[in-house]
Biotite code that builds the C-alpha atoms (Angstrom):
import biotite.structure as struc

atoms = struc.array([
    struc.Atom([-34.429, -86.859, -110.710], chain_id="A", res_id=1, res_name="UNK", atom_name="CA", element="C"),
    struc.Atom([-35.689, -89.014, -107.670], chain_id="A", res_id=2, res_name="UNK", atom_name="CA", element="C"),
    struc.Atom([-32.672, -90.547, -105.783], chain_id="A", res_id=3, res_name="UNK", atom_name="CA", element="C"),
    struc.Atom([-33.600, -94.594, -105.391], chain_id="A", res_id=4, res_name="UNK", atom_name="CA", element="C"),
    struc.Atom([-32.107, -97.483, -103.799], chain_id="A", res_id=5, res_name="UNK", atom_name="CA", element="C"),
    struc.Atom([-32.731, -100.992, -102.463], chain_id="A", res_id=6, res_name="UNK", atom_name="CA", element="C"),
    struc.Atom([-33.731, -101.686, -98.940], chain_id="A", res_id=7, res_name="UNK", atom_name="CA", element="C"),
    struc.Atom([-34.088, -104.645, -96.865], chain_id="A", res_id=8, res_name="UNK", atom_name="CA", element="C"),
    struc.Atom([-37.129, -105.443, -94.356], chain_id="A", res_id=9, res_name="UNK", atom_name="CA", element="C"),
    struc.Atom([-36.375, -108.326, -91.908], chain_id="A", res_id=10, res_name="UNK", atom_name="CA", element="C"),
    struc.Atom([-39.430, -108.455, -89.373], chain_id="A", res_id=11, res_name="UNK", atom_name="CA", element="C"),
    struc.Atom([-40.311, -110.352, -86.109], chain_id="A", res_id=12, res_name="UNK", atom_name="CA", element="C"),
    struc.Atom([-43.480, -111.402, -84.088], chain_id="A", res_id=13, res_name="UNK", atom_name="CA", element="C"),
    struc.Atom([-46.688, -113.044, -85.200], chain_id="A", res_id=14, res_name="UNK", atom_name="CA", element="C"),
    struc.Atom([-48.307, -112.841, -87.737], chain_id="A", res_id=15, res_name="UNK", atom_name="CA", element="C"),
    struc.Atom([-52.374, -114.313, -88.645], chain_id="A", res_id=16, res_name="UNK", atom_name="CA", element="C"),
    struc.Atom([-53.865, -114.541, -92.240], chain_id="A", res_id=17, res_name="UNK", atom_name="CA", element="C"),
    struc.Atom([-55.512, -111.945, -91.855], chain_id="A", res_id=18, res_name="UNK", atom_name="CA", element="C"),
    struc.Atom([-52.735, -109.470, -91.266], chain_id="A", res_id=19, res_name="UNK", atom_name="CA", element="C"),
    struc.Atom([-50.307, -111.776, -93.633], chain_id="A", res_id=20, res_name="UNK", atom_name="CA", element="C"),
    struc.Atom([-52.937, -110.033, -95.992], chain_id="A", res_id=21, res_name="UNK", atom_name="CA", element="C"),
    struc.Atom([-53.118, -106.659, -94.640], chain_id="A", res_id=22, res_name="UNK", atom_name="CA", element="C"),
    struc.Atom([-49.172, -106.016, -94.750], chain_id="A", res_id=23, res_name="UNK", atom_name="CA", element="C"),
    struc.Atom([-48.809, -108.110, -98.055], chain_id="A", res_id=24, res_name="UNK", atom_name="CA", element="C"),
    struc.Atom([-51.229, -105.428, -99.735], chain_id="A", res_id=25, res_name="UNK", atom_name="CA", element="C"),
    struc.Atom([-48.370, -102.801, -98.342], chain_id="A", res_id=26, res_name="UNK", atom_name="CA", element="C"),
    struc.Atom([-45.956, -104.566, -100.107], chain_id="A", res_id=27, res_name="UNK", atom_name="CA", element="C"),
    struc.Atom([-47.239, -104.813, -103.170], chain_id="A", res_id=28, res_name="UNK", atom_name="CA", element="C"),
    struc.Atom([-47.664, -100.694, -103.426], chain_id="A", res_id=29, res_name="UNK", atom_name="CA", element="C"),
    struc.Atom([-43.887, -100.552, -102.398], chain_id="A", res_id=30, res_name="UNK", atom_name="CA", element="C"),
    struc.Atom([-42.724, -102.456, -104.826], chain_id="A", res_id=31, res_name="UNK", atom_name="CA", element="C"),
    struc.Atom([-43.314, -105.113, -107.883], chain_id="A", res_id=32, res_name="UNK", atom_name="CA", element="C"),
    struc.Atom([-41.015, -107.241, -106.653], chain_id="A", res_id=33, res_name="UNK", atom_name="CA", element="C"),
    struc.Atom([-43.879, -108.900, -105.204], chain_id="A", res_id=34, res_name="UNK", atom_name="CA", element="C"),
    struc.Atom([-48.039, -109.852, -105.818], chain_id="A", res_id=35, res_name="UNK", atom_name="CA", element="C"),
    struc.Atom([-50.010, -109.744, -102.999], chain_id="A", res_id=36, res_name="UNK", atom_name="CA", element="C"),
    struc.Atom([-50.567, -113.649, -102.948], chain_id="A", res_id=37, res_name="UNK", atom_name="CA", element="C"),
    struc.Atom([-46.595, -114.766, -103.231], chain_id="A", res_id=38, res_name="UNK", atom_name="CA", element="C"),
    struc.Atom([-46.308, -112.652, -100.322], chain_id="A", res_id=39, res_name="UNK", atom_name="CA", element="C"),
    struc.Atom([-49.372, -113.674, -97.810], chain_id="A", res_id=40, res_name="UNK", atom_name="CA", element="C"),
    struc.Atom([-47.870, -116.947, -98.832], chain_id="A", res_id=41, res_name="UNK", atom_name="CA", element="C"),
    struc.Atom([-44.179, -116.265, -97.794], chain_id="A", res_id=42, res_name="UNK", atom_name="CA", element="C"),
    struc.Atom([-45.501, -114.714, -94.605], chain_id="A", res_id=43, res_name="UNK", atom_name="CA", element="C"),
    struc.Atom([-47.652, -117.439, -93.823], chain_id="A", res_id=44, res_name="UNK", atom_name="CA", element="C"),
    struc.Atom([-44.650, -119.587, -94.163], chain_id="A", res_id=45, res_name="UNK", atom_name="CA", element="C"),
    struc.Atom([-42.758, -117.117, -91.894], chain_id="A", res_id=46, res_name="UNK", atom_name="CA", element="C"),
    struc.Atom([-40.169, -115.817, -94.359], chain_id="A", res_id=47, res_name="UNK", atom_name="CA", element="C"),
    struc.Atom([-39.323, -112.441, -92.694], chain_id="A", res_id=48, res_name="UNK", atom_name="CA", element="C"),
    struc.Atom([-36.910, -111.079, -94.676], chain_id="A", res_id=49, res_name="UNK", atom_name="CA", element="C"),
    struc.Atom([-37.741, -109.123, -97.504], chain_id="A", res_id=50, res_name="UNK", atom_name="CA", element="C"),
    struc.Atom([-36.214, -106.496, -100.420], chain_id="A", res_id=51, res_name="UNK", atom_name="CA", element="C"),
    struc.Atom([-37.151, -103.581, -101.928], chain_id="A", res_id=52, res_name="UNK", atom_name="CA", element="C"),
    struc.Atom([-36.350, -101.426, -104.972], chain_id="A", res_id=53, res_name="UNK", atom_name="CA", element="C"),
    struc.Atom([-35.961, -98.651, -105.965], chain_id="A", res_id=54, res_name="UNK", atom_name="CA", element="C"),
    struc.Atom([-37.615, -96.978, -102.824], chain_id="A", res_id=55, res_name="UNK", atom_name="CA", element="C"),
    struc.Atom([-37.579, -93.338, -102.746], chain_id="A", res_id=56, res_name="UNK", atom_name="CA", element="C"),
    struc.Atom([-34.309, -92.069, -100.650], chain_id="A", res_id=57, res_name="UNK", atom_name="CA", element="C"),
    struc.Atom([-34.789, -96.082, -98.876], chain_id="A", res_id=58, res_name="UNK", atom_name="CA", element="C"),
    struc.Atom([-37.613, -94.437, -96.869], chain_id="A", res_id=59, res_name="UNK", atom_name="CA", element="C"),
    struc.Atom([-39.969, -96.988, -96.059], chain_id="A", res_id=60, res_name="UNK", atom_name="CA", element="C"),
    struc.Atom([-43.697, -95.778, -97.166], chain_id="A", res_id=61, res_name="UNK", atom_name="CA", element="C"),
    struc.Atom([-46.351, -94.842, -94.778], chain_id="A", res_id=62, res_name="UNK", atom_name="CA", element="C"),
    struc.Atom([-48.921, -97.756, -95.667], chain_id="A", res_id=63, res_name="UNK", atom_name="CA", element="C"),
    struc.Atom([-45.772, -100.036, -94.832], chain_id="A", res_id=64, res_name="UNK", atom_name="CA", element="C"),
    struc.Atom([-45.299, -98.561, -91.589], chain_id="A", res_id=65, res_name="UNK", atom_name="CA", element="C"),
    struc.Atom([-48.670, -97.903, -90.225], chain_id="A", res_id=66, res_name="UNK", atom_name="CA", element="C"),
    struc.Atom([-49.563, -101.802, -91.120], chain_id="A", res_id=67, res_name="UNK", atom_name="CA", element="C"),
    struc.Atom([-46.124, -103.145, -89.560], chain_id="A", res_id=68, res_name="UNK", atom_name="CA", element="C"),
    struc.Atom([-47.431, -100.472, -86.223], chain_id="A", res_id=69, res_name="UNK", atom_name="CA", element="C"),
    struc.Atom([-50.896, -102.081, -86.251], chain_id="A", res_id=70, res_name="UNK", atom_name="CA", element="C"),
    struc.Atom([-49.896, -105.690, -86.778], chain_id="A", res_id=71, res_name="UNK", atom_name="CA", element="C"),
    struc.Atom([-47.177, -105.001, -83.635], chain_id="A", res_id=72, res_name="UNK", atom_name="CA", element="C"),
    struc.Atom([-44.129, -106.317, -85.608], chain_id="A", res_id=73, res_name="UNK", atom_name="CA", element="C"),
    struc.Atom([-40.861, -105.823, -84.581], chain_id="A", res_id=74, res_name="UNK", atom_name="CA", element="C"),
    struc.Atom([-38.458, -104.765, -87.629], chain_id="A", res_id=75, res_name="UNK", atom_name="CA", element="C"),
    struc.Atom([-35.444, -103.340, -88.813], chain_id="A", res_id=76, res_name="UNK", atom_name="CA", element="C"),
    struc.Atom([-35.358, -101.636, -92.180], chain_id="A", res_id=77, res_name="UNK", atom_name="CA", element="C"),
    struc.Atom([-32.267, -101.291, -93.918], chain_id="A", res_id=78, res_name="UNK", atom_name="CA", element="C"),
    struc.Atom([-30.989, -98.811, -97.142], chain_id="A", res_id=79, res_name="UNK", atom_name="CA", element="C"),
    struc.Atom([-28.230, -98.557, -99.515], chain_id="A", res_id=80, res_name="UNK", atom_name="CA", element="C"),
    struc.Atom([-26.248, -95.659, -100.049], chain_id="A", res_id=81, res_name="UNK", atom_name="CA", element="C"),
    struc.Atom([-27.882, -93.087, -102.695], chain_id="A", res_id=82, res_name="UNK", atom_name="CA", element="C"),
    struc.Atom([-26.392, -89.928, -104.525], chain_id="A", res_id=83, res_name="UNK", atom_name="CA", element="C"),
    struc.Atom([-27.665, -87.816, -102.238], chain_id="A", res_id=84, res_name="UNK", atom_name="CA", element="C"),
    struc.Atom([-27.906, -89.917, -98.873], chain_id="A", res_id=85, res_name="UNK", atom_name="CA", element="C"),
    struc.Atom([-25.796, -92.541, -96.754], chain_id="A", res_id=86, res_name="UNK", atom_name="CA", element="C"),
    struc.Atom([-26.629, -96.354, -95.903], chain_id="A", res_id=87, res_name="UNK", atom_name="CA", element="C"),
    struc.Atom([-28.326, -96.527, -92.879], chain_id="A", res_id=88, res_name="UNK", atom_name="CA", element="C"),
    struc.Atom([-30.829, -98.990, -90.602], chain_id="A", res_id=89, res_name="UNK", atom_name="CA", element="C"),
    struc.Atom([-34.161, -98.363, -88.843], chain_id="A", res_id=90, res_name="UNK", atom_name="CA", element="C"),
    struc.Atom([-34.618, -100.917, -85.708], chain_id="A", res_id=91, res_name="UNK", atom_name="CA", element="C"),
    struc.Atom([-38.742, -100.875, -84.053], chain_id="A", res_id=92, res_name="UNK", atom_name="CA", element="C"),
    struc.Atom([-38.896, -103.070, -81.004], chain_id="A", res_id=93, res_name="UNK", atom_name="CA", element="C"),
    struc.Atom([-42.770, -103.344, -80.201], chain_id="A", res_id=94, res_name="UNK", atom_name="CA", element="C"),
    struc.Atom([-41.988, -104.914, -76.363], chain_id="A", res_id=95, res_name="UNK", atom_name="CA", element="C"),
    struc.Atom([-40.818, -101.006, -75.252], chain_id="A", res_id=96, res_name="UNK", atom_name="CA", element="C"),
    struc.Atom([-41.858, -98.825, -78.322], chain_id="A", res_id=97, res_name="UNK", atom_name="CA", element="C"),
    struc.Atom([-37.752, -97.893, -78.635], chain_id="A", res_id=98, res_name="UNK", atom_name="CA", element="C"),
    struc.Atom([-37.001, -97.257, -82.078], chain_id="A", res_id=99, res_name="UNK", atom_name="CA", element="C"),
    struc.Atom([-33.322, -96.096, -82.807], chain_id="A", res_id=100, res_name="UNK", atom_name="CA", element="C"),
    struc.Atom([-31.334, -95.047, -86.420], chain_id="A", res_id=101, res_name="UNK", atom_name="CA", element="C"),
    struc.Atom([-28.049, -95.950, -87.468], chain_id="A", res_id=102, res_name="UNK", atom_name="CA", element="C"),
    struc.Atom([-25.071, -95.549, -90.167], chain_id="A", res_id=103, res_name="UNK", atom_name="CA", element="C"),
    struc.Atom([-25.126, -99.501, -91.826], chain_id="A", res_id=104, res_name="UNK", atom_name="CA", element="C"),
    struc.Atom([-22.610, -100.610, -93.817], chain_id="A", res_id=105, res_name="UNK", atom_name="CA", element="C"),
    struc.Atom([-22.927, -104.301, -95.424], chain_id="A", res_id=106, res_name="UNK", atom_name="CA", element="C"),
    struc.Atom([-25.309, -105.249, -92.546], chain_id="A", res_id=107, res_name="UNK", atom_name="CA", element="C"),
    struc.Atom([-23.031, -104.032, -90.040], chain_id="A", res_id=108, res_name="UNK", atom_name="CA", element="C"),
    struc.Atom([-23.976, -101.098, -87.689], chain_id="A", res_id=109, res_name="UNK", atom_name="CA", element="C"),
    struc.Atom([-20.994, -97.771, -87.817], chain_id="A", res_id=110, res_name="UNK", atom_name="CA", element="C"),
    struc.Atom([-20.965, -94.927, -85.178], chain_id="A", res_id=111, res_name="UNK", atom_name="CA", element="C"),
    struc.Atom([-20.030, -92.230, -86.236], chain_id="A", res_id=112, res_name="UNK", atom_name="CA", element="C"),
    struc.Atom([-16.913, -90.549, -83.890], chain_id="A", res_id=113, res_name="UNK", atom_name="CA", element="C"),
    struc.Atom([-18.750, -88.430, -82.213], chain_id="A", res_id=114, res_name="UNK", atom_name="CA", element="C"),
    struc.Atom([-20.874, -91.284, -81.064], chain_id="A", res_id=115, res_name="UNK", atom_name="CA", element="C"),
    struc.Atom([-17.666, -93.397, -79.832], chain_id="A", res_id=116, res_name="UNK", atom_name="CA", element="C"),
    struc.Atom([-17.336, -91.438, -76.924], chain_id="A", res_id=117, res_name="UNK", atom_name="CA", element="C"),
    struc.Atom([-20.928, -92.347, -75.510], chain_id="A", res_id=118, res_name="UNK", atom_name="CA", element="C"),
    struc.Atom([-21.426, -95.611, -74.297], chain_id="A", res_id=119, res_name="UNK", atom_name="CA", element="C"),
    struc.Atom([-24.836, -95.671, -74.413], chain_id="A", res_id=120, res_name="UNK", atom_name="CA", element="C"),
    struc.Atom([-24.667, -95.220, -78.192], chain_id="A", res_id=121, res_name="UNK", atom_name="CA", element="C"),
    struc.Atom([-21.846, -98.263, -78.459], chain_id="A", res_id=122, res_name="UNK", atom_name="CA", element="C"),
    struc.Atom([-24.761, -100.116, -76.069], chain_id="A", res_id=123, res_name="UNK", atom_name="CA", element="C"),
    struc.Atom([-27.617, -99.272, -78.019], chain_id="A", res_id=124, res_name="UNK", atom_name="CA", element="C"),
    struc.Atom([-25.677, -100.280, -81.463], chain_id="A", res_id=125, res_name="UNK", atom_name="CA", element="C"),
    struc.Atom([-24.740, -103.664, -79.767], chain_id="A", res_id=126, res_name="UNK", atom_name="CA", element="C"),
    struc.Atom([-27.973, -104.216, -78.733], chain_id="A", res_id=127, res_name="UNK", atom_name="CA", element="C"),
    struc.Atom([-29.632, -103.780, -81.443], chain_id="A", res_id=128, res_name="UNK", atom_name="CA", element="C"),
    struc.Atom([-27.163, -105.955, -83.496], chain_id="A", res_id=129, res_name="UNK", atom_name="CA", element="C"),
    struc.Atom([-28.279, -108.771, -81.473], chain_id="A", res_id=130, res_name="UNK", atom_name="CA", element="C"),
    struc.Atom([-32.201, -107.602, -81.527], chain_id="A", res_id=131, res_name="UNK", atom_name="CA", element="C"),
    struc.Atom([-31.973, -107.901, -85.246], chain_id="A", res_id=132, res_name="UNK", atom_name="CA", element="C"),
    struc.Atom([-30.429, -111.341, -85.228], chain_id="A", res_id=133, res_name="UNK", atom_name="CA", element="C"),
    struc.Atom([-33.299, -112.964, -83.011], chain_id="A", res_id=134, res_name="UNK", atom_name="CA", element="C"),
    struc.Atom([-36.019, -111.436, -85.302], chain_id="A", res_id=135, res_name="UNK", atom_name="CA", element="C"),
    struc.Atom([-38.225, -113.952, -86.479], chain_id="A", res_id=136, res_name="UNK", atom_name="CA", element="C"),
    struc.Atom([-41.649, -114.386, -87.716], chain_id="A", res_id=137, res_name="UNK", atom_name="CA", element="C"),
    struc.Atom([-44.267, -117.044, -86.425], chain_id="A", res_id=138, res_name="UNK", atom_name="CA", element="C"),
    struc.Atom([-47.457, -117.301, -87.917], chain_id="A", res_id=139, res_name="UNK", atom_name="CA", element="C"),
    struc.Atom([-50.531, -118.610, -87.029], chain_id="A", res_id=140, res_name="UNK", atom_name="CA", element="C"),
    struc.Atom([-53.942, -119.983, -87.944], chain_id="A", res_id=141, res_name="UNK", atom_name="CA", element="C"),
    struc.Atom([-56.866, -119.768, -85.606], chain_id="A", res_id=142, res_name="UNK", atom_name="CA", element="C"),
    struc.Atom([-56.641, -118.472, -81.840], chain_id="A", res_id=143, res_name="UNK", atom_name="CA", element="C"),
    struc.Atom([-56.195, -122.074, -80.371], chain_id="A", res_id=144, res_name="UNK", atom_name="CA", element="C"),
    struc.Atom([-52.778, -121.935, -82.548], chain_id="A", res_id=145, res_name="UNK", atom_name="CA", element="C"),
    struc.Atom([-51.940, -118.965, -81.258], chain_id="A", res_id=146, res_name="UNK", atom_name="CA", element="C"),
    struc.Atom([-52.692, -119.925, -77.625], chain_id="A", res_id=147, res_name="UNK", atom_name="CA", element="C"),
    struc.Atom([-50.498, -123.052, -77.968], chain_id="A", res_id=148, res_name="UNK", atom_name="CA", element="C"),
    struc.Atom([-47.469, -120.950, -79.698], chain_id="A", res_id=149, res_name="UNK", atom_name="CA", element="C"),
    struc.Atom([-47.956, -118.556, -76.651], chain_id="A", res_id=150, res_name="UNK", atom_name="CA", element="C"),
    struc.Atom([-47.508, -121.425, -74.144], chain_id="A", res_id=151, res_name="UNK", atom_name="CA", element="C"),
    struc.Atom([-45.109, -122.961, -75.971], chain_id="A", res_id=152, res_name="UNK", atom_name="CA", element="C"),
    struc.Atom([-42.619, -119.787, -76.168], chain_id="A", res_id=153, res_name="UNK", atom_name="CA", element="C"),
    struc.Atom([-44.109, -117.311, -73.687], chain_id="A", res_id=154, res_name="UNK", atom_name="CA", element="C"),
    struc.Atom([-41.910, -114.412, -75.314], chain_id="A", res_id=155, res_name="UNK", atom_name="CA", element="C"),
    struc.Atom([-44.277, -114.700, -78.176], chain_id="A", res_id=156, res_name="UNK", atom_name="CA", element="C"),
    struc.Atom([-47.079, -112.779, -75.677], chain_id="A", res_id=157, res_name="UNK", atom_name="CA", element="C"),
    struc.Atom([-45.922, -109.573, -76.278], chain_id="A", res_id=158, res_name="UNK", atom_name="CA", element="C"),
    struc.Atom([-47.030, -109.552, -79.628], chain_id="A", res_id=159, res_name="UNK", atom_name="CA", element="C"),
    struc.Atom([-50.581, -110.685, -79.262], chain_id="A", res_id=160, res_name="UNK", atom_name="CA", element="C"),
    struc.Atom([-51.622, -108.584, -77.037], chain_id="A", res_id=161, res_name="UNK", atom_name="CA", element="C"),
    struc.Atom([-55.173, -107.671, -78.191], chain_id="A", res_id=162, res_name="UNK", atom_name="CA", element="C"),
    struc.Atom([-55.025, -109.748, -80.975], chain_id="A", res_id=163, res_name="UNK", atom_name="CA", element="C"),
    struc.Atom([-57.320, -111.614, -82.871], chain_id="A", res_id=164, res_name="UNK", atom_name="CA", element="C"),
    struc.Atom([-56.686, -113.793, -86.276], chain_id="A", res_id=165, res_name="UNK", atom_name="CA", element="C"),
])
Protein backbone atom coordinates (compact mmCIF):
# COMPACT_ATOMS: atom_id res chain seq x y z
CA UNK A 1 0.00 0.00 0.00
CA UNK A 2 1.10 3.66 -0.95
CA UNK A 3 2.28 5.56 2.22
CA UNK A 4 0.22 9.18 2.12
CA UNK A 5 0.16 12.22 4.08
CA UNK A 6 -0.78 15.91 4.12
CA UNK A 7 1.56 18.62 3.10
CA UNK A 8 1.57 22.25 3.25
CA UNK A 9 2.70 24.75 0.31
CA UNK A 10 3.23 28.38 1.51
CA UNK A 11 4.75 30.36 -1.58
CA UNK A 12 6.24 33.88 -2.22
CA UNK A 13 6.81 36.33 -5.21
CA UNK A 14 4.48 37.46 -7.95
CA UNK A 15 2.26 36.07 -9.44
CA UNK A 16 0.06 37.31 -13.07
CA UNK A 17 -3.25 35.64 -14.30
CA UNK A 18 -1.76 33.99 -16.46
CA UNK A 19 0.53 31.94 -14.28
CA UNK A 20 -2.30 32.11 -11.31
CA UNK A 21 -3.68 29.72 -14.12
CA UNK A 22 -0.74 27.79 -15.05
CA UNK A 23 0.15 26.66 -11.32
CA UNK A 24 -3.65 26.41 -10.37
CA UNK A 25 -3.93 23.62 -13.19
CA UNK A 26 -0.89 21.90 -11.01
CA UNK A 27 -2.92 21.98 -8.20
CA UNK A 28 -5.77 20.60 -9.24
CA UNK A 29 -3.77 17.19 -10.49
CA UNK A 30 -2.26 17.14 -6.88
CA UNK A 31 -5.11 17.12 -5.23
CA UNK A 32 -9.17 17.61 -5.10
CA UNK A 33 -8.97 19.71 -2.48
CA UNK A 34 -9.16 22.28 -5.02
CA UNK A 35 -10.85 23.27 -8.86
CA UNK A 36 -8.79 25.07 -10.95
CA UNK A 37 -11.00 28.34 -10.70
CA UNK A 38 -11.21 28.53 -6.58
CA UNK A 39 -7.62 28.44 -6.88
CA UNK A 40 -6.61 31.13 -9.79
CA UNK A 41 -9.02 32.98 -7.60
CA UNK A 42 -7.21 32.51 -4.19
CA UNK A 43 -3.95 33.27 -5.96
CA UNK A 44 -5.16 36.22 -7.55
CA UNK A 45 -6.14 37.34 -4.16
CA UNK A 46 -2.62 36.38 -2.93
CA UNK A 47 -3.51 33.56 -0.54
CA UNK A 48 -0.15 31.67 -0.49
CA UNK A 49 -0.64 29.09 1.70
CA UNK A 50 -2.00 26.01 0.63
CA UNK A 51 -2.70 22.01 1.74
CA UNK A 52 -2.47 18.92 0.30
CA UNK A 53 -3.65 15.32 0.80
CA UNK A 54 -2.87 12.46 0.67
CA UNK A 55 0.36 13.13 -1.45
CA UNK A 56 2.44 10.23 -2.17
CA UNK A 57 5.38 9.95 0.66
CA UNK A 58 4.54 14.28 0.92
CA UNK A 59 6.64 14.48 -2.28
CA UNK A 60 5.52 17.34 -4.10
CA UNK A 61 4.69 16.24 -7.94
CA UNK A 62 6.74 17.22 -10.85
CA UNK A 63 4.00 19.42 -12.72
CA UNK A 64 3.92 21.31 -9.22
CA UNK A 65 7.47 21.91 -9.22
CA UNK A 66 8.41 22.62 -12.72
CA UNK A 67 5.39 25.39 -12.75
CA UNK A 68 6.47 26.89 -9.20
CA UNK A 69 10.47 26.82 -11.19
CA UNK A 70 9.01 28.58 -14.25
CA UNK A 71 6.74 31.06 -12.51
CA UNK A 72 10.13 31.92 -10.15
CA UNK A 73 8.27 31.43 -6.80
CA UNK A 74 9.90 31.17 -3.76
CA UNK A 75 8.37 28.24 -1.47
CA UNK A 76 8.67 25.99 1.24
CA UNK A 77 6.86 22.67 1.15
CA UNK A 78 6.12 20.97 4.19
CA UNK A 79 5.06 16.95 5.10
CA UNK A 80 3.69 15.00 7.87
CA UNK A 81 5.17 12.08 9.24
CA UNK A 82 4.16 8.71 7.26
CA UNK A 83 4.64 4.90 8.16
CA UNK A 84 7.48 4.68 6.37
CA UNK A 85 9.04 8.34 6.39
CA UNK A 86 9.66 11.38 8.88
CA UNK A 87 8.12 15.06 8.80
CA UNK A 88 10.23 17.17 7.02
CA UNK A 89 10.34 20.81 4.96
CA UNK A 90 11.59 21.77 1.48
CA UNK A 91 12.68 25.69 1.40
CA UNK A 92 13.40 27.18 -2.73
CA UNK A 93 14.66 30.72 -2.59
CA UNK A 94 14.55 31.94 -6.36
CA UNK A 95 16.95 35.29 -5.48
CA UNK A 96 20.20 32.61 -5.19
CA UNK A 97 18.73 29.23 -6.49
CA UNK A 98 19.64 27.73 -2.65
CA UNK A 99 17.29 25.14 -1.87
CA UNK A 100 17.92 23.27 1.53
CA UNK A 101 15.85 20.08 3.44
CA UNK A 102 15.02 19.76 6.89
CA UNK A 103 13.50 17.48 9.86
CA UNK A 104 9.96 19.73 10.70
CA UNK A 105 8.11 19.14 13.49
CA UNK A 106 4.71 21.25 14.02
CA UNK A 107 6.16 23.99 11.73
CA UNK A 108 9.25 24.12 13.58
CA UNK A 109 12.64 23.23 11.94
CA UNK A 110 14.85 20.05 14.18
CA UNK A 111 18.58 19.26 13.49
CA UNK A 112 19.35 16.34 13.91
CA UNK A 113 22.70 15.89 16.49
CA UNK A 114 24.95 15.40 14.17
CA UNK A 115 23.98 18.65 12.62
CA UNK A 116 24.33 20.62 16.13
CA UNK A 117 27.84 20.66 15.90
CA UNK A 118 27.93 22.70 12.50
CA UNK A 119 27.04 26.10 12.62
CA UNK A 120 26.37 26.56 9.30
CA UNK A 121 23.55 24.01 9.57
CA UNK A 122 22.10 25.92 12.96
CA UNK A 123 22.57 29.19 10.37
CA UNK A 124 20.99 27.79 7.51
CA UNK A 125 17.92 26.37 9.79
CA UNK A 126 17.59 29.94 11.31
CA UNK A 127 17.62 31.43 8.21
CA UNK A 128 15.38 29.76 6.63
CA UNK A 129 12.89 30.00 9.60
CA UNK A 130 12.81 33.58 8.98
CA UNK A 131 12.79 33.15 4.91
CA UNK A 132 9.62 31.24 5.39
CA UNK A 133 7.98 33.81 7.60
CA UNK A 134 8.44 36.79 5.01
CA UNK A 135 6.98 34.62 2.16
CA UNK A 136 4.28 36.29 0.57
CA UNK A 137 2.48 36.41 -2.62
CA UNK A 138 1.66 39.66 -4.70
CA UNK A 139 -0.21 39.46 -7.69
CA UNK A 140 -0.70 41.45 -10.48
CA UNK A 141 -2.75 42.51 -13.48
CA UNK A 142 -1.18 44.08 -16.50
CA UNK A 143 2.66 45.15 -16.74
CA UNK A 144 1.94 48.84 -15.65
CA UNK A 145 0.78 47.01 -12.22
CA UNK A 146 3.61 45.23 -12.08
CA UNK A 147 5.93 48.19 -12.81
CA UNK A 148 4.27 50.22 -10.00
CA UNK A 149 4.50 47.11 -7.38
CA UNK A 150 8.24 46.98 -8.51
CA UNK A 151 8.78 50.68 -7.61
CA UNK A 152 6.81 50.54 -4.86
CA UNK A 153 8.80 47.51 -3.06
CA UNK A 154 11.96 47.14 -5.15
CA UNK A 155 12.58 43.56 -3.51
CA UNK A 156 9.70 42.48 -5.62
CA UNK A 157 12.36 42.75 -8.88
CA UNK A 158 13.82 39.65 -8.37
CA UNK A 159 10.92 37.87 -9.29
CA UNK A 160 10.03 39.49 -12.55
CA UNK A 161 12.84 39.21 -14.11
CA UNK A 162 11.84 38.30 -17.71
CA UNK A 163 8.44 38.37 -16.99
CA UNK A 164 5.49 39.11 -18.76
CA UNK A 165 1.60 38.84 -17.52
Amino acid sequence: MTDTTGCLLQIGGIISQHGAEHLAQSFVKHSNLYTAKQAVEALMQGHSDWNFDDVVEGKMNDDMRQALDHLSLDFAWSWNEGETFYPGVTFRRISDQTEDEFLEVDGTICLRVQELSHADRIEAAQQWTLFREDLDLTPFTSQHHLASLISARPELAVYAKDRSI
